[in-house]
mmCIF file of the N, C-alpha and C atoms, coordinates in Angstrom:
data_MODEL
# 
_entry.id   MODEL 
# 
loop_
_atom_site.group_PDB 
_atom_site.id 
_atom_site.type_symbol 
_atom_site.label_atom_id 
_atom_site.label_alt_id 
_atom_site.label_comp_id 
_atom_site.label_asym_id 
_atom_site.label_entity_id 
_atom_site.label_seq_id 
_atom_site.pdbx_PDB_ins_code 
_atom_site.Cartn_x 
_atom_site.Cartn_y 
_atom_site.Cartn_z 
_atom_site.occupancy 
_atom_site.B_iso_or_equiv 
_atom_site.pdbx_formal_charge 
_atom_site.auth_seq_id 
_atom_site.auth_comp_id 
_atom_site.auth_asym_id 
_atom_site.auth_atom_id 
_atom_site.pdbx_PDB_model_num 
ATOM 1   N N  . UNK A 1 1  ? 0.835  -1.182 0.000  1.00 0.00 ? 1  UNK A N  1 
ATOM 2   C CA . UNK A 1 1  ? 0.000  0.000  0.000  1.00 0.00 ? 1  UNK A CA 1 
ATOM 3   C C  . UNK A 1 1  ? 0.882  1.249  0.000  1.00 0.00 ? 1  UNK A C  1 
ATOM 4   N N  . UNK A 1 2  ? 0.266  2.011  -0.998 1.00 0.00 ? 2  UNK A N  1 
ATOM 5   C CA . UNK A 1 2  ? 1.047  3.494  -0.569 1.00 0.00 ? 2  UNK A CA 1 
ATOM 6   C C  . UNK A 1 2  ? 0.712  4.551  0.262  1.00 0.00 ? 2  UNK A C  1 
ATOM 7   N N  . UNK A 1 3  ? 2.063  4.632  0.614  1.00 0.00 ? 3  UNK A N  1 
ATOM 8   C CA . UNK A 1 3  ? 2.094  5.677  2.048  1.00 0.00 ? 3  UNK A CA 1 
ATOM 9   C C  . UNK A 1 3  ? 2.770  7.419  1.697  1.00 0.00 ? 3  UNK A C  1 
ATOM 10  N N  . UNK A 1 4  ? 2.154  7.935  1.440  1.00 0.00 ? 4  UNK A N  1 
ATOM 11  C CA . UNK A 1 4  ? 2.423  9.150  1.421  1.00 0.00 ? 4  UNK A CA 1 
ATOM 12  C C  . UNK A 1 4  ? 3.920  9.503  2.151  1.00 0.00 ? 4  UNK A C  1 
ATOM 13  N N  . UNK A 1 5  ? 4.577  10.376 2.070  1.00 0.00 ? 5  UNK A N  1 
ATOM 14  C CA . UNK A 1 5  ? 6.550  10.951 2.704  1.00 0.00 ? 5  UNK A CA 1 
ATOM 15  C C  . UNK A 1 5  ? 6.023  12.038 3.136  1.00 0.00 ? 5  UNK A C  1 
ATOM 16  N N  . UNK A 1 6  ? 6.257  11.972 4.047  1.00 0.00 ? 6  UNK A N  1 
ATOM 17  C CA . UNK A 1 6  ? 6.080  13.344 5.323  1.00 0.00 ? 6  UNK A CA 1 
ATOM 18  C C  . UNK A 1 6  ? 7.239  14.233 5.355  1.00 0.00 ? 6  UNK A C  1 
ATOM 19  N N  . UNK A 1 7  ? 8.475  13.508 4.876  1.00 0.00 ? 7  UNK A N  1 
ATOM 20  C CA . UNK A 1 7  ? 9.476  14.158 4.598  1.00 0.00 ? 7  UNK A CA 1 
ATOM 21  C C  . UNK A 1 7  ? 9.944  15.029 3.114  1.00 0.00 ? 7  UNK A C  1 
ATOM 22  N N  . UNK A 1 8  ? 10.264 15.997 3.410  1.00 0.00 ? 8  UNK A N  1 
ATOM 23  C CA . UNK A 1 8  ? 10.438 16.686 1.516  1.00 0.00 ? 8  UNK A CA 1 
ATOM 24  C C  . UNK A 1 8  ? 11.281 15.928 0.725  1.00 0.00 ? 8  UNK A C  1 
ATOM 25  N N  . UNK A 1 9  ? 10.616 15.352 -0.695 1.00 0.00 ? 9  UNK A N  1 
ATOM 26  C CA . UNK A 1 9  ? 11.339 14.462 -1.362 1.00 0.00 ? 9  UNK A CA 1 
ATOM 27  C C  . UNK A 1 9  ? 12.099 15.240 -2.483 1.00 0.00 ? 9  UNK A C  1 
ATOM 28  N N  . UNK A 1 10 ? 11.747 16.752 -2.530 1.00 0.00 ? 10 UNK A N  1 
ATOM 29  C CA . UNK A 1 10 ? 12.212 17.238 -3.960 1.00 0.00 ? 10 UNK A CA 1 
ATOM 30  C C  . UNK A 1 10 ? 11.957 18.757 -3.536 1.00 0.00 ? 10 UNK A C  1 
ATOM 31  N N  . UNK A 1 11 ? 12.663 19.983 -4.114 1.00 0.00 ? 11 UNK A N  1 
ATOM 32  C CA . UNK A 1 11 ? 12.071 20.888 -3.978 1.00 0.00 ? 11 UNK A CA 1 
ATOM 33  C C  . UNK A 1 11 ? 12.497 21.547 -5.574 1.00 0.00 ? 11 UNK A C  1 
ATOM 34  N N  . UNK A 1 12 ? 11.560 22.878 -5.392 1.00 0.00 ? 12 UNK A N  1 
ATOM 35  C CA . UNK A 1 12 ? 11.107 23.672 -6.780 1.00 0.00 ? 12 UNK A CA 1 
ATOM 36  C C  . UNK A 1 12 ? 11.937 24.701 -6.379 1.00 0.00 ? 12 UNK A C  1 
ATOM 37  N N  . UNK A 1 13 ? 12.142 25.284 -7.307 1.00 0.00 ? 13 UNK A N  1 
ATOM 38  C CA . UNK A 1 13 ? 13.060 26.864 -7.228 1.00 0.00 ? 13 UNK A CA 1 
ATOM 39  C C  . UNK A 1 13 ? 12.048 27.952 -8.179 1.00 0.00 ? 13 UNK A C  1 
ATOM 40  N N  . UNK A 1 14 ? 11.816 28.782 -6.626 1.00 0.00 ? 14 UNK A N  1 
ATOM 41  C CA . UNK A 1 14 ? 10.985 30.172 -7.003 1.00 0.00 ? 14 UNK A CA 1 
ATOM 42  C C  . UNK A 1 14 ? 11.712 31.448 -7.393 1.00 0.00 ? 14 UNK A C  1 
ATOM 43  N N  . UNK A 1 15 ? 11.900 32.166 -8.352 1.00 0.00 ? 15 UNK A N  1 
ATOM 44  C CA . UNK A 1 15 ? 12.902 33.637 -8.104 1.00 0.00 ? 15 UNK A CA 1 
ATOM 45  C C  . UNK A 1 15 ? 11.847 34.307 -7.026 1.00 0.00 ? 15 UNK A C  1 
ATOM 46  N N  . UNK A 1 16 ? 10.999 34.390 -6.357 1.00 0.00 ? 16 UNK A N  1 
ATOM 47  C CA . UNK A 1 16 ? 9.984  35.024 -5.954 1.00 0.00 ? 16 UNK A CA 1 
ATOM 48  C C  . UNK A 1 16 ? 8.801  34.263 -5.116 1.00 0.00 ? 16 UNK A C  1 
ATOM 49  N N  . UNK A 1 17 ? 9.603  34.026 -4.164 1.00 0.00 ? 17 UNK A N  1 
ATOM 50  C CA . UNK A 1 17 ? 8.979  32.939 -2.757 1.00 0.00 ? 17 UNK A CA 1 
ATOM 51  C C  . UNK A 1 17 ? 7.686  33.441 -2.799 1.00 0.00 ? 17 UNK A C  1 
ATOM 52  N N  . UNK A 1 18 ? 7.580  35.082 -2.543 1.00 0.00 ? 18 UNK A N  1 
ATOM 53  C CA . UNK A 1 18 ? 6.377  35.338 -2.344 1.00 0.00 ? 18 UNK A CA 1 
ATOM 54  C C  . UNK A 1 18 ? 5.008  35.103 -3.281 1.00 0.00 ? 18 UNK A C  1 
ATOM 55  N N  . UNK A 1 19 ? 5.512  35.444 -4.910 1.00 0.00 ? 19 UNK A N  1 
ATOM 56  C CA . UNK A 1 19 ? 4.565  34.781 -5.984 1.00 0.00 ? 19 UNK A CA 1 
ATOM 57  C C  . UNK A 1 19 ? 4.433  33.233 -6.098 1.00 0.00 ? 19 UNK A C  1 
ATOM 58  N N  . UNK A 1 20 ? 5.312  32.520 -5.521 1.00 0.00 ? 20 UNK A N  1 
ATOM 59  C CA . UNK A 1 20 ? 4.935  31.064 -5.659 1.00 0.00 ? 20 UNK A CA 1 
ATOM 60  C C  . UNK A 1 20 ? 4.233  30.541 -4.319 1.00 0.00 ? 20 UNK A C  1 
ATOM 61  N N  . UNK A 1 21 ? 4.117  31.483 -3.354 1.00 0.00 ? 21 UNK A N  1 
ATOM 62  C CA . UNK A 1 21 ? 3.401  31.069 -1.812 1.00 0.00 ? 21 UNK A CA 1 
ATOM 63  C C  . UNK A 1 21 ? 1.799  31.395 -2.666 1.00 0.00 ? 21 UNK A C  1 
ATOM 64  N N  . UNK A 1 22 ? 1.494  32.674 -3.488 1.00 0.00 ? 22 UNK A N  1 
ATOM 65  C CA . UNK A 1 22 ? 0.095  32.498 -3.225 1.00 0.00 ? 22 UNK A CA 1 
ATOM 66  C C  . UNK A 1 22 ? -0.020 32.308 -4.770 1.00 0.00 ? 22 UNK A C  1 
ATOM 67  N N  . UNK A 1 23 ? 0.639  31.993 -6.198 1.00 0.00 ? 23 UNK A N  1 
ATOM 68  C CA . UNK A 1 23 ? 0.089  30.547 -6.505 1.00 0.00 ? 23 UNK A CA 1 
ATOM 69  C C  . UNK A 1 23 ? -0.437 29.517 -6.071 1.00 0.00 ? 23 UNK A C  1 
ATOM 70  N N  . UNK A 1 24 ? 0.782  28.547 -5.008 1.00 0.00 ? 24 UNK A N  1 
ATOM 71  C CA . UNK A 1 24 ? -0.055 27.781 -4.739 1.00 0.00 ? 24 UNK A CA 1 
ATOM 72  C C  . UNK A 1 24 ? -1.000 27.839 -3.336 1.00 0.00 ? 24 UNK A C  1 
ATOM 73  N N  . UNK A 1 25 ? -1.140 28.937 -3.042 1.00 0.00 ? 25 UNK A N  1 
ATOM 74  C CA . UNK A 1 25 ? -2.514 29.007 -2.145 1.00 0.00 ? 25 UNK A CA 1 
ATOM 75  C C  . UNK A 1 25 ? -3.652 29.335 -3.034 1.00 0.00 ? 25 UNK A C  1 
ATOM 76  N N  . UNK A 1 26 ? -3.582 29.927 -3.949 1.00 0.00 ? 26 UNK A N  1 
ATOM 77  C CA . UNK A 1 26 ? -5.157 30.879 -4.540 1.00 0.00 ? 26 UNK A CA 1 
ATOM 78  C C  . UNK A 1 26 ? -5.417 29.577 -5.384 1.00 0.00 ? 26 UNK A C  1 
ATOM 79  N N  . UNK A 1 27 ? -4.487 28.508 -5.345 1.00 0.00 ? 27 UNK A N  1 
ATOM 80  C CA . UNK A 1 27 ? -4.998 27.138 -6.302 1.00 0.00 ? 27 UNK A CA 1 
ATOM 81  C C  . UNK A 1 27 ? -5.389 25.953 -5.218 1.00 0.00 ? 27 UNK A C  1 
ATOM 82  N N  . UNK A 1 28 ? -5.730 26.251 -4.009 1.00 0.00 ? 28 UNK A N  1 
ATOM 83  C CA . UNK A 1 28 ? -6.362 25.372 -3.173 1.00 0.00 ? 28 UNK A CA 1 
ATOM 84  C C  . UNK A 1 28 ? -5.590 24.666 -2.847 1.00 0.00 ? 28 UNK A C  1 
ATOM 85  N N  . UNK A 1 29 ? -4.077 24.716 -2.609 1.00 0.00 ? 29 UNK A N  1 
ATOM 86  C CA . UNK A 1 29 ? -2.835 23.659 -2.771 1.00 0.00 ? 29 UNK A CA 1 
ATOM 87  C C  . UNK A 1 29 ? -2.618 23.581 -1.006 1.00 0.00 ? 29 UNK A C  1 
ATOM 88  N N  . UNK A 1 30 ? -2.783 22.634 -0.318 1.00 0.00 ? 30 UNK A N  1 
ATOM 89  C CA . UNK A 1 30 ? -2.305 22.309 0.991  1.00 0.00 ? 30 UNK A CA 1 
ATOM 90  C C  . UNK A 1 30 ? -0.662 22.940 1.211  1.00 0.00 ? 30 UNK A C  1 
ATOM 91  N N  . UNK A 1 31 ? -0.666 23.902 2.181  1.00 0.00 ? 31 UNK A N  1 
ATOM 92  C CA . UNK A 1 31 ? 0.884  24.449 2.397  1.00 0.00 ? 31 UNK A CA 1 
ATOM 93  C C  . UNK A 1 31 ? 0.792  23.944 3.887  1.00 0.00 ? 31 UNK A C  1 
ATOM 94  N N  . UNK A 1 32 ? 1.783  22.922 4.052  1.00 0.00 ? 32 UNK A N  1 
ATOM 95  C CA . UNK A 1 32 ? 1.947  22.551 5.818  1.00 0.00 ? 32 UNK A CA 1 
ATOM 96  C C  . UNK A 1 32 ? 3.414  23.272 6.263  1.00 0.00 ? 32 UNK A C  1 
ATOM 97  N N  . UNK A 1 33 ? 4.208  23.939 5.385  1.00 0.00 ? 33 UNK A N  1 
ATOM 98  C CA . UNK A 1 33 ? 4.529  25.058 6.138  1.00 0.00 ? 33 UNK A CA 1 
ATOM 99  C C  . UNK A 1 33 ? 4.784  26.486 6.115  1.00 0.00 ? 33 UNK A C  1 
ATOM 100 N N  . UNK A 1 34 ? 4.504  27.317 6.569  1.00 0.00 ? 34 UNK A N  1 
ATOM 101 C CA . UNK A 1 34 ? 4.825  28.888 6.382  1.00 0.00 ? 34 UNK A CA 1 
ATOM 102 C C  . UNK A 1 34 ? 6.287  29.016 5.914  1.00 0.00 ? 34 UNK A C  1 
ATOM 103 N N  . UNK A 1 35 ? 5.712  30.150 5.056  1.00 0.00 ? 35 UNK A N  1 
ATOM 104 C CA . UNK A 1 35 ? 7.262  30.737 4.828  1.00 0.00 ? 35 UNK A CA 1 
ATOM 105 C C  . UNK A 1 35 ? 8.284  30.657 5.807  1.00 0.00 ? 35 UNK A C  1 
ATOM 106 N N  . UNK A 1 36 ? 9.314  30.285 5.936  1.00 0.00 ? 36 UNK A N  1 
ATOM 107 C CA . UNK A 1 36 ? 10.429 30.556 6.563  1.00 0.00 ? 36 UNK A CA 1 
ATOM 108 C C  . UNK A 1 36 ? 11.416 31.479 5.992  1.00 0.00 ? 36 UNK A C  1 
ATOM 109 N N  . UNK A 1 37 ? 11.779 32.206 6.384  1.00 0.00 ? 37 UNK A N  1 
ATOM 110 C CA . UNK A 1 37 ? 12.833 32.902 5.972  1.00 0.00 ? 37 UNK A CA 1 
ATOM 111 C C  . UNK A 1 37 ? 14.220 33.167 6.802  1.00 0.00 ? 37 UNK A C  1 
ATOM 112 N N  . UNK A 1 38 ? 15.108 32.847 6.614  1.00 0.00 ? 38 UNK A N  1 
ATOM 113 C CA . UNK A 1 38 ? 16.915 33.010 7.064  1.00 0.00 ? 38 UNK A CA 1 
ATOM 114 C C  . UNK A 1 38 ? 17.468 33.482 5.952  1.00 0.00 ? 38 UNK A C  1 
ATOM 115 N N  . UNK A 1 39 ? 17.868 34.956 6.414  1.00 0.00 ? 39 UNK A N  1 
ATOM 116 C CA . UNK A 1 39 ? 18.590 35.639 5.592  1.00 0.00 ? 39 UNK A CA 1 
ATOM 117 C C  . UNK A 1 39 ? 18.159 36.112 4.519  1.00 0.00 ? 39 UNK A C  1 
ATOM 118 N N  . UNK A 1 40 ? 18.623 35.692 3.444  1.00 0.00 ? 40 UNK A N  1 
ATOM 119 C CA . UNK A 1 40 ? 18.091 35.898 2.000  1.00 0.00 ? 40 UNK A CA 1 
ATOM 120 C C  . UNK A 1 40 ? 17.421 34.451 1.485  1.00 0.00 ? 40 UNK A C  1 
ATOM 121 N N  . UNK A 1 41 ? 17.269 33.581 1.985  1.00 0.00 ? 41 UNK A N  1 
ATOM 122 C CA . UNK A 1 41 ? 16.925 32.503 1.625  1.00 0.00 ? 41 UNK A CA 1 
ATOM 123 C C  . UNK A 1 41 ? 15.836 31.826 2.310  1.00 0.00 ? 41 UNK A C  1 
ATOM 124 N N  . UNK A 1 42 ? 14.505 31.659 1.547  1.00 0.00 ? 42 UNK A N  1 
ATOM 125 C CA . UNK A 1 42 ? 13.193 31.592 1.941  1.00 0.00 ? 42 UNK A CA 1 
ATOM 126 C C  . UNK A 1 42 ? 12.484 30.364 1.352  1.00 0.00 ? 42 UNK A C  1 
ATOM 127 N N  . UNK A 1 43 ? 11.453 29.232 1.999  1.00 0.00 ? 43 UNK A N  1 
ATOM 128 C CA . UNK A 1 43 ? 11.419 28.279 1.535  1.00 0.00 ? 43 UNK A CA 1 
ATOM 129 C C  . UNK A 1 43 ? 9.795  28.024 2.521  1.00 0.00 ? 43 UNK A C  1 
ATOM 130 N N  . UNK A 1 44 ? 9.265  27.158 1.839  1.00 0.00 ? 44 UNK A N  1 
ATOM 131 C CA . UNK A 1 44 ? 7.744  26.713 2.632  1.00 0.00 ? 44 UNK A CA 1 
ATOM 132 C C  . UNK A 1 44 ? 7.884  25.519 1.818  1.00 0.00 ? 44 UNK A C  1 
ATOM 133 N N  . UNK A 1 45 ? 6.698  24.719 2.664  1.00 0.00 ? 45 UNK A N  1 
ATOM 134 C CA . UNK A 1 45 ? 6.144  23.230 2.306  1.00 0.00 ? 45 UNK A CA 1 
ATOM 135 C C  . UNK A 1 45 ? 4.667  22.699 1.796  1.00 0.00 ? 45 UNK A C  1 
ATOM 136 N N  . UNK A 1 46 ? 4.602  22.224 0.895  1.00 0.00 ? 46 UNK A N  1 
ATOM 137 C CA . UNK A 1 46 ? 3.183  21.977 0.809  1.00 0.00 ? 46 UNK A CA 1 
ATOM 138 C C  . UNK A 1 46 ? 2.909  20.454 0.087  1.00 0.00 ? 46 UNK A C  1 
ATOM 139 N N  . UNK A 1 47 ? 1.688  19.948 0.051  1.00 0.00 ? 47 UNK A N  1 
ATOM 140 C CA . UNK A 1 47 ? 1.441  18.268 -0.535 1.00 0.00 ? 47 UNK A CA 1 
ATOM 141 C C  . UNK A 1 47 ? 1.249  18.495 -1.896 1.00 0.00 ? 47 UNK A C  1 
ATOM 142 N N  . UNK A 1 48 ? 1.509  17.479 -2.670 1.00 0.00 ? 48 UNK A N  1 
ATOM 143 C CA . UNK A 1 48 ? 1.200  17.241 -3.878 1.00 0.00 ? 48 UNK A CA 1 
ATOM 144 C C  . UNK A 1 48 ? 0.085  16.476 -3.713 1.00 0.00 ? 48 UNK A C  1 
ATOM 145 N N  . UNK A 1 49 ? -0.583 15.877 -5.005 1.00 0.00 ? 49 UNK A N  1 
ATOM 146 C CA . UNK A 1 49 ? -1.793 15.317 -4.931 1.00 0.00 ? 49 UNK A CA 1 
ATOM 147 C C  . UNK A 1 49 ? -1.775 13.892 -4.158 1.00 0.00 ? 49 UNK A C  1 
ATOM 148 N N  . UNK A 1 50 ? -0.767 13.651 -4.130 1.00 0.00 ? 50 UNK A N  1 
ATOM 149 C CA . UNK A 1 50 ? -0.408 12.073 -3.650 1.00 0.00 ? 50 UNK A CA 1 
ATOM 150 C C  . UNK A 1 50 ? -0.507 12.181 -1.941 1.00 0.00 ? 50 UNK A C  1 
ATOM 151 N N  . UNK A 1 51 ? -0.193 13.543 -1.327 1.00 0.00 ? 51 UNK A N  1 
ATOM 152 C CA . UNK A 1 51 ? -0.384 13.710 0.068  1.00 0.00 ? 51 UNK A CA 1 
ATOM 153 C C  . UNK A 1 51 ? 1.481  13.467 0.390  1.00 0.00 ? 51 UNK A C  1 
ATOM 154 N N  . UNK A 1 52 ? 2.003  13.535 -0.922 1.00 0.00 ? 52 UNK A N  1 
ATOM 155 C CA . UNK A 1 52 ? 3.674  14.158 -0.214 1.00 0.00 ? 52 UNK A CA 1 
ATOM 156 C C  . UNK A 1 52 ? 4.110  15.186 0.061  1.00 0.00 ? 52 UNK A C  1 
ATOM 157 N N  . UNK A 1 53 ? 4.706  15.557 0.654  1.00 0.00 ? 53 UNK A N  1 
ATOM 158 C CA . UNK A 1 53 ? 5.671  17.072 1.011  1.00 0.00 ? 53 UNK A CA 1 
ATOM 159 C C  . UNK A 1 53 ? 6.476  17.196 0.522  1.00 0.00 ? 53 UNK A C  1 
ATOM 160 N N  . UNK A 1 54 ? 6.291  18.533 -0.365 1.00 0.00 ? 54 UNK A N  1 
ATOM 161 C CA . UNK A 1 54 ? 7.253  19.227 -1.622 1.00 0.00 ? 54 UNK A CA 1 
ATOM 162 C C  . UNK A 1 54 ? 7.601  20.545 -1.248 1.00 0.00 ? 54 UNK A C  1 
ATOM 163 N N  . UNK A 1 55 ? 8.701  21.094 -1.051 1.00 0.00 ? 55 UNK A N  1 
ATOM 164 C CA . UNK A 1 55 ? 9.235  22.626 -1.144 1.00 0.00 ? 55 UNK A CA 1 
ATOM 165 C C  . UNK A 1 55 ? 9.508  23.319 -2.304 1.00 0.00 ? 55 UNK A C  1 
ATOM 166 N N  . UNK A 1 56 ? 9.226  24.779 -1.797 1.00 0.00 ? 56 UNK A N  1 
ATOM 167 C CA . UNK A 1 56 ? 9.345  25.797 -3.061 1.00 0.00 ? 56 UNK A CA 1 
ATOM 168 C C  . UNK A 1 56 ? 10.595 26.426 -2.426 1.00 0.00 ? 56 UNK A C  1 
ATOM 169 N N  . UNK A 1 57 ? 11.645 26.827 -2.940 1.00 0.00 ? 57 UNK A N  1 
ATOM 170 C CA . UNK A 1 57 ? 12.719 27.857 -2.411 1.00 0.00 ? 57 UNK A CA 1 
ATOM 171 C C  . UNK A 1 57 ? 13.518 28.875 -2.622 1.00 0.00 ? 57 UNK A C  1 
ATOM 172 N N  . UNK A 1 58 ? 13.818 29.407 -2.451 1.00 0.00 ? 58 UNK A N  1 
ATOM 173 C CA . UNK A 1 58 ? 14.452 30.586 -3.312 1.00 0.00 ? 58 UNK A CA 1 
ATOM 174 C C  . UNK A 1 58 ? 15.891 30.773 -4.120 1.00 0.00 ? 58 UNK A C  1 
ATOM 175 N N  . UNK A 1 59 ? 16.471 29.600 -3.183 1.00 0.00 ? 59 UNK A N  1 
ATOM 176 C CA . UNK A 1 59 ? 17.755 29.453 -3.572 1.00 0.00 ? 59 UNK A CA 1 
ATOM 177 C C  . UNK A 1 59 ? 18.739 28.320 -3.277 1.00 0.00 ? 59 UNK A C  1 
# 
């Protein structure tokens, strides 16, 4: 049976954390985590359809 990864298996590269946070919010997209930000380098978490955890990041 498949089990969904709670852990991030892959992440995406945003120039613009902030336009890819509410892409995928205004598209109904599960984000399980808030922006984080350290420094210049900013990153959040959210599920794909499968119910895995994928990051967006800046750098």
């Amino acid at each position: 049976m498949f089990k969904p990864s709670n852990n991030v298996l892959f992440n995406f590269y945003a120039k613009d954390i902030d336009e890819a946070y509410q892409f995928i919010k205004s598209n109904n997209i599960a984000i399980v985590k808030e922006i984080e930000r350290i420094g210049n380098f900013a990153y959040f978490n959210f599920l794909d359809p499968d119910g895995n955890v994928l990051m967006i990041c800046n750098g």
